[in-house]
C-alpha positions as CSV (number, residue, x, y, z in Angstrom):
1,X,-15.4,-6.9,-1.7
2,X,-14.7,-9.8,-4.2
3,X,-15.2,-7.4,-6.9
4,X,-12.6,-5.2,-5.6
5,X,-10.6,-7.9,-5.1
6,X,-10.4,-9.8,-8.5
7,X,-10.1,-6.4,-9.9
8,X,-7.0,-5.8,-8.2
9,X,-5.8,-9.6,-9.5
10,X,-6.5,-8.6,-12.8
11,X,-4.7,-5.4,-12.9
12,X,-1.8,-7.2,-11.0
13,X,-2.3,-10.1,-13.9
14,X,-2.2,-7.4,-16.8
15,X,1.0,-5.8,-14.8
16,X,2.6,-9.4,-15.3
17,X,2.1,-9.2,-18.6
18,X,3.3,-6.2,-19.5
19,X,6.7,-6.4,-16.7
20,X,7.5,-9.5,-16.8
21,X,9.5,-10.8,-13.6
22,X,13.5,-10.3,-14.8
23,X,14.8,-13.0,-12.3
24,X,12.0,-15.5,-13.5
25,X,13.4,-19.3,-13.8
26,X,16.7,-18.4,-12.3
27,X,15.3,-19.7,-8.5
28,X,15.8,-17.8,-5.5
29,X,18.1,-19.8,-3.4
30,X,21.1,-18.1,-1.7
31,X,23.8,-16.1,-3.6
32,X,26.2,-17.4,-1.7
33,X,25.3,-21.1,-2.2
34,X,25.0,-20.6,-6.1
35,X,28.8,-19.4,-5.8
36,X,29.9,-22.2,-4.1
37,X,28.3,-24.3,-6.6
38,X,30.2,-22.3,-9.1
39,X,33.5,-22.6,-7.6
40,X,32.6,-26.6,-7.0
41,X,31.8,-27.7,-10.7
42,X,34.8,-25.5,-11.7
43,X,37.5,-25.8,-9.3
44,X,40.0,-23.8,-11.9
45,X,37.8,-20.4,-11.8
46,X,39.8,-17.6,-12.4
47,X,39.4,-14.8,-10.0
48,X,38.4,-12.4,-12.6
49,X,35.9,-14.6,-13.9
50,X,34.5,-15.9,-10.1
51,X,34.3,-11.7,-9.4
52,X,31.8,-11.7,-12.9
53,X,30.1,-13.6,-11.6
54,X,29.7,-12.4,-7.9
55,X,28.7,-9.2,-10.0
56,X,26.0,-10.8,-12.1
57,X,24.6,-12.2,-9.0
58,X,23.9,-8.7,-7.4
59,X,22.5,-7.2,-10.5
60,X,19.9,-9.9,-10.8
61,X,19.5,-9.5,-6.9
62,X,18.9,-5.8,-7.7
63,X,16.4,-6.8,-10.5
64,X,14.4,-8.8,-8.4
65,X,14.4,-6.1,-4.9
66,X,13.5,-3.4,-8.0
67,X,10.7,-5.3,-9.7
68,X,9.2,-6.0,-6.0
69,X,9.5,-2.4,-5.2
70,X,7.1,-1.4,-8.2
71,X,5.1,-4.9,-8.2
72,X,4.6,-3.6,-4.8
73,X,3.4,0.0,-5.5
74,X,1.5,-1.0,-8.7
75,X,-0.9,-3.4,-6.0
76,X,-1.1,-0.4,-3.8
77,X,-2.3,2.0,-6.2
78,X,-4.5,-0.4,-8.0
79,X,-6.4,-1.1,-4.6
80,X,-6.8,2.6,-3.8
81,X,-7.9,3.4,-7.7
82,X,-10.5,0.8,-7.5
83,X,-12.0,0.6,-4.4
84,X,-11.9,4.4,-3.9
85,X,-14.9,4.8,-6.6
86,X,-16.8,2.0,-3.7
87,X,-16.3,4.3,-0.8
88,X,-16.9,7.4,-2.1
89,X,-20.6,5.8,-3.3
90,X,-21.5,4.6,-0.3
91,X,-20.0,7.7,1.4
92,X,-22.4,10.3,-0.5
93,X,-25.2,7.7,0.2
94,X,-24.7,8.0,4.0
95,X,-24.3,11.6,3.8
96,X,-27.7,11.8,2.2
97,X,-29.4,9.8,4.7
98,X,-28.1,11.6,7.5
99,X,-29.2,14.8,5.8
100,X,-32.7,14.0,5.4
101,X,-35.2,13.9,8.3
102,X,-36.6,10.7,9.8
């Protein structure tokens, strides 16, 4: 089980590696709230320049929900593609030991 396990880390560590996180350093805290801190430090925003912003915001929200999505699926897959080698082993071996006689 460990095995199986730490495999899975180190696919997910290679993964990491190779697809960074986009959103990484920015911090996840509230769009909303970062907004307000925009609009606080610069009181004088324009409204073309506040709606960049807003905009910006989603993109990198979309970023993150994306690179989830495939983090997500890589994990999956690398579970099933290594511990599927484990159960089909030990499912032959049962097999061949209810076949034979006792």
């Amino acid at each position: 089980m460990m095995l199986i396990v730490g495999s899975v880390q180190l696919i997910m560590g290679v993964v990491d590696l190779i697809y960074p996180d986009p959103t990484k350093g920015m911090g996840y805290y509230d769009t909303k709230m970062r907004l307000s801190d925009i609009q606080q430090k610069n009181p004088t925003i324009s409204q073309e320049n506040f709606e960049k912003q807003l905009q910006e915001e989603k993109q990198n929200q979309e970023a993150a929900w994306h690179y989830q999505q495939i983090r997500r699926f890589i994990n999956s897959l690398a579970l099933v593609v290594v511990s599927l080698p484990f159960y089909l082993y030990h499912w032959r071996k049962i097999q061949r030991g209810v076949d034979t006689p006792a």
